[in-house]
N, C-alpha and C positions, 0 to 999 in steps of 0.2 A: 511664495507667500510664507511656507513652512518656518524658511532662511529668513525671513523680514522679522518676524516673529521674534524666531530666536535671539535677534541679532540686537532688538529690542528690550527685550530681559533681561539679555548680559551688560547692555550700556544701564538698564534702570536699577540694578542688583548695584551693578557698582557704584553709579551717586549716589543709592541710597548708603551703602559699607561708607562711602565718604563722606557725607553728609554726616554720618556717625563718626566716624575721628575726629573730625572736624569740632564737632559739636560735645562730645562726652571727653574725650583724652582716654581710649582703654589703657594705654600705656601706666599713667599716672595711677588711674585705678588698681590697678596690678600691683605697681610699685607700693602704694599704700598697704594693700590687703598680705605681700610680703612682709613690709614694714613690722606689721602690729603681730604675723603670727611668729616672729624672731625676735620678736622683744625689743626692736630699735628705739632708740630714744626719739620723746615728740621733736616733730621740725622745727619745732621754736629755737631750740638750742643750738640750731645751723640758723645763725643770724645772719638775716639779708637786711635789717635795716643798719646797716653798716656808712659811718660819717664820707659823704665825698667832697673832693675840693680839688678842682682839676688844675690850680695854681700850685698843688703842692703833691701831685697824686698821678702815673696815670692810668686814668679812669677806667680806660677799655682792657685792660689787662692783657694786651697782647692784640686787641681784635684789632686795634686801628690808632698805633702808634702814630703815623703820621699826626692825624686831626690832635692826638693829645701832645706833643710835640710843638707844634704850630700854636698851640695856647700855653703852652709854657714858654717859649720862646716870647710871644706879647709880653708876657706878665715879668718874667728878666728882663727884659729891657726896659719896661717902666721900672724895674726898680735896679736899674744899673748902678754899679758899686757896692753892689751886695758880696756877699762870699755864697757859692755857690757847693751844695753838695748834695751827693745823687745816693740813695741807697738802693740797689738792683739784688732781688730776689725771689724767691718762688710765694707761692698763695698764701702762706705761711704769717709774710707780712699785709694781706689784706683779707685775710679771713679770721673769723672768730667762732670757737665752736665751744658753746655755756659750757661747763665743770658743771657734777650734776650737785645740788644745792642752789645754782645762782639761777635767782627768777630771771622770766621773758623781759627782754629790753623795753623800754617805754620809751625812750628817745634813741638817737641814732651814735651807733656804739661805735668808739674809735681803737685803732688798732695800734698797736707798742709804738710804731712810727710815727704814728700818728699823734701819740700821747707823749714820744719825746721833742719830735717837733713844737710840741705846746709848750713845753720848757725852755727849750733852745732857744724860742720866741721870746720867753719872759725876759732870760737871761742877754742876750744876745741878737738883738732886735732886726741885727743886719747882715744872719744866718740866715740863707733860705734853703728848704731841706724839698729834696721832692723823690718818691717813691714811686720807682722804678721796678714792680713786680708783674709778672702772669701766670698764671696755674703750668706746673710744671716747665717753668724756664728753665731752657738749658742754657749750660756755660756757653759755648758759641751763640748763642743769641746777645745774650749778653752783649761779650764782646763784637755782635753784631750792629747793635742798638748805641752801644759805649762809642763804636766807629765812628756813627752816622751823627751823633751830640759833638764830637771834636771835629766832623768836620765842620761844623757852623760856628763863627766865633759868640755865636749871641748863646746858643747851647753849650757852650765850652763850661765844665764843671770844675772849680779849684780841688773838690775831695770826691772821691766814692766810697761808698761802704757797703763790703761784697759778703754776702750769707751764703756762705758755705754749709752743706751736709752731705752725706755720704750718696744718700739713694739719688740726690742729680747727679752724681756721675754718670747715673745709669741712663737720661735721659740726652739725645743728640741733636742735629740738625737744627732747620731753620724752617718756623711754620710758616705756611704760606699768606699769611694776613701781614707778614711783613715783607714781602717781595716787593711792594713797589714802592716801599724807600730805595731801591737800586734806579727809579726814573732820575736821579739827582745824579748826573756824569761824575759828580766827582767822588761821590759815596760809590757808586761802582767801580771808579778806579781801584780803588781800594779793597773792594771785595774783589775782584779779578787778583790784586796783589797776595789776598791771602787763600786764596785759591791755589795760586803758584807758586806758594810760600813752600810747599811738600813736608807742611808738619803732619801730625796725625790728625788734626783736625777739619785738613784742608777738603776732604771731598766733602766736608757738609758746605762749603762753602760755593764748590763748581758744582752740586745738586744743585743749591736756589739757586743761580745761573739760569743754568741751563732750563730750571722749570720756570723762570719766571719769563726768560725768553720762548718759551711756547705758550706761558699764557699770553704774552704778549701778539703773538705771532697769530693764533685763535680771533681773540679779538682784533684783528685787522683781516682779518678773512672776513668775519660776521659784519662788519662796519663797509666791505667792499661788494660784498654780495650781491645788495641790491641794483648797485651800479653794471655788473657783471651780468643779471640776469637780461635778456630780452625779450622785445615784445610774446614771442613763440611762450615764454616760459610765463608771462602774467597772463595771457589768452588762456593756456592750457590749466590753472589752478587758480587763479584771484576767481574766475569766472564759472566755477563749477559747484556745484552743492555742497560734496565731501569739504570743499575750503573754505565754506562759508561757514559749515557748523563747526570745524573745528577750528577756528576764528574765535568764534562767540562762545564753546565751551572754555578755550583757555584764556579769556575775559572772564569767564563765569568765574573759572577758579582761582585768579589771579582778586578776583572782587572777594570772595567767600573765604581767601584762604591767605592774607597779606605774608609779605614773609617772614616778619618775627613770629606768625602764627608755623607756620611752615617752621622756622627754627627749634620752638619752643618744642613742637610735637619729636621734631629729630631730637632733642635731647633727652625727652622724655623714653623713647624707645633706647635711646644708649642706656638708660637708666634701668631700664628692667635688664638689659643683658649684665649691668654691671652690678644687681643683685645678685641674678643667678650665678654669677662668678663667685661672689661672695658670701651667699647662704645655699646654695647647692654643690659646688666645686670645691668652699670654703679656700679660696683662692683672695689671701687678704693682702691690703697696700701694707700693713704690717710686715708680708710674710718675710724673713732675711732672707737675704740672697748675699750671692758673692758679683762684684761684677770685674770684670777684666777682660780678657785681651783688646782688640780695636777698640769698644763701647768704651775703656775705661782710660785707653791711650787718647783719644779724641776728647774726653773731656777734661785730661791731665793738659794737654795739650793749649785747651782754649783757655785756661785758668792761667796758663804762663803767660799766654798771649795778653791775657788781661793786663799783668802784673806788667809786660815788657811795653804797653801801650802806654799805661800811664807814668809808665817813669818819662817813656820819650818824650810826652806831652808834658811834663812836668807840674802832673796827677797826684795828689795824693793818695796813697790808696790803702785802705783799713779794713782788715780781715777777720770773722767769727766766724766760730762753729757756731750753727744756730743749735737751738734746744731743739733735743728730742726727750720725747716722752717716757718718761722710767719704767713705764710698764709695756715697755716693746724693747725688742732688740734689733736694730735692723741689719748689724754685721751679725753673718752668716758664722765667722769664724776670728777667731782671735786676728787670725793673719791679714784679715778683711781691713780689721778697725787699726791696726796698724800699717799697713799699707796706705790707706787715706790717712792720716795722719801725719806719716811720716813726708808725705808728698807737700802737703800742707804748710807745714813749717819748713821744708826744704826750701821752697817757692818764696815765704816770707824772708827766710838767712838770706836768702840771694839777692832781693830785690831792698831790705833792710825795710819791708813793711812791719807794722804794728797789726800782732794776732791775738784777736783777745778769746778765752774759751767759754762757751756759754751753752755747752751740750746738755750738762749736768745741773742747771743752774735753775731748773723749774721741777718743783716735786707732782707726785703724781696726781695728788687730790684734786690738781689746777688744770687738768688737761678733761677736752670734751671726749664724750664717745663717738665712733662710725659706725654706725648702722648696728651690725652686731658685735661691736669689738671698742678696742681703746682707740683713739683717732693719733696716731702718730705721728701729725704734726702740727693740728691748730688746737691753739688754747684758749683758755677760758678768760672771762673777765678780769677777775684777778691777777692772772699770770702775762694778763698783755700791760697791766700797772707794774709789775715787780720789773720785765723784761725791757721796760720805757726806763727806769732807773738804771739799769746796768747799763743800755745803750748811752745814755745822758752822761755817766760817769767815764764809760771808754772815751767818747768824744772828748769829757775833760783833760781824760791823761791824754789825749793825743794832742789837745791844743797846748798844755802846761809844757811838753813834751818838745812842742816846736816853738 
């Protein structure tokens, strides 16, 4: 009875702790009550009402390429004979963080790409420009993503335009919300090819393999199971107490707790650890670093790849330093920022791309704050109008050019 008891309290302690996460966010609360005793700027100035438009955009920023893909693809083909051009790079291009002076957005705020597309449109009515970004893209994605758009003729793009900065070097591999573009045999040929290729960048490519073939292989266990189990095994557990409540508690929380609610709470707890990195470790995405050996061969690597893909495809392909912040430095060391650099234009001589530099080309006033620091790489209202004029005019020289 003692054991009933207790065993009673520990399941009602815990719905109630859940019913409490659930229903409060302690996460978020925490993040807040750090927020305001660090002096972070209010959250209005990390603008989420941000312009979308999944014909020129995609939207998921990495969660579900395919589905964004698949409506780009409709939307090129009705308007077939257009000229087609991709710009592919980090959050950079779809994030916006207010300069402090510019008031809270009233309407839905558009980004450099977004604001030189508006142009390109005015000008050029039979450009269609589509932005190709996710929070921390690596070059191998990229050139992952670049692959699987040339293998579809309906995706096939005439230009890309690649955002280069130094700290994706430091970023690798290939996240898992893109593994089942490899269900398309002939986009896996392909990845198997560069896999075997034995550049520096090839294990990130037999990692998704191989992990995307055991998630595959998982889910066909789960999907055979049933089949697999016999009557012994539904007698012994469909038919007992223990299976009935725990049936209907994980109904309960499947009802109580949908999974963008489940999502939301995971990033909210990422969120307080990525405070405490940053106002108790003082561990900032500012901080410089240097990066090199494998990290920085493997993304030297997938940048050539880039370059060697689109010439074979007969790609045009258009290269900037994106802007960085004047009030950060993010090479570590002189040798840092000449090393990328030097690789950079190496890469442009050789393939005879067009490199335009646009590091330096946004002043400091124009850039948002992080939490407790300068934001090192999204900018302000302003700076995403000035930065839509440079992009507008390199595409000039490149088109006046050919």
């Amino acid at each position: 009875m003692r054991r009933l008891i207790s065993a009673i309290g520990v399941l009602a302690c815990t719905l109630a702790l859940l019913a409490a996460l659930l229903r409060f966010d302690p996460f978020g609360v925490i993040c807040d009550a750090m927020d305001k005793l660090f002096g972070a700027p209010p959250k209005w100035t990390q603008v989420t009402n941000v312009y979308v438009d999944p014909r020129t955009q995609e939207i998921t920023h990495g969660d579900d390429p395919i589905t964004s893909l698949k409506s780009l693809k409709r939307y090129w083909h009705e308007c077939s004979g257009s000229s087609r051009v991709v710009f592919a790079g980090n959050s950079q291009m779809h994030s916006i963080s207010l300069a402090p002076g510019e008031p809270p957005s009233t309407s839905p705020e558009k980004t450099y790409v977004d604001l030189a597309m508006d142009e390109v449109r005015r000008t050029e009515p039979n450009e269609l420009l589509y932005r190709l970004s996710s929070s921390g893209m690596s070059y191998p994605e990229v050139l992952w993503e670049l692959d699987y758009m040339l293998d579809d003729p309906d995706l096939r793009p005439e230009m890309v335009v690649l955002q280069l900065n130094y700290q994706a070097f430091w970023t690798g591999g290939i996240r898992e919300s893109m593994l089942p573009m490899l269900r398309r045999p002939s986009f896996r040929a392909r990845v198997e090819a560069l896999a075997a290729s034995g550049h520096a960048d090839a294990a990130a490519y037999e990692d998704a393999l191989q992990q995307f073939d055991q998630l595959e292989a998982k889910d066909m266990a789960k999907s055979a199971a049933p089949s697999n189990s016999g009557l012994t095994a539904v007698f012994s557990t469909q038919l007992t107490p223990g299976y009935t409540m725990e049936t209907r508690y994980r109904k309960w929380l499947n009802d109580v707790s949908p999974q963008q609610h489940r999502a939301d709470l995971r990033e909210s707890f990422e969120n307080v650890l990525y405070r405490g990195r940053l106002y108790l470790l003082r561990l900032k995405p500012s901080t410089a670093r240097s990066i090199s050996g494998s990290r920085l061969l493997a993304a030297q690597s997938a940048v050539d790849s880039i370059a060697a893909l689109c010439a074979s495809n007969h790609v045009r392909l258009v290269l900037f330093h994106a802007p960085v912040n004047p009030s950060v430095d993010l090479y570590r060391t002189p040798q840092d920022r000449e090393t990328y650099r030097r690789f950079v234009a190496s890469v442009a001589a050789q393939y005879g791309i067009p490199l335009f530099d646009f590091e330096n080309s946004i002043s400091a006033e124009h850039w948002g704050r992080l939490l407790n620091g300068p934001d090192p790489l999204h900018m302000g209202r302003a700076a995403q109008q000035e930065m839509a004029k440079l992009v507008v005019g390199a595409l000039n020289s490149v088109e006046l050019k050919n």
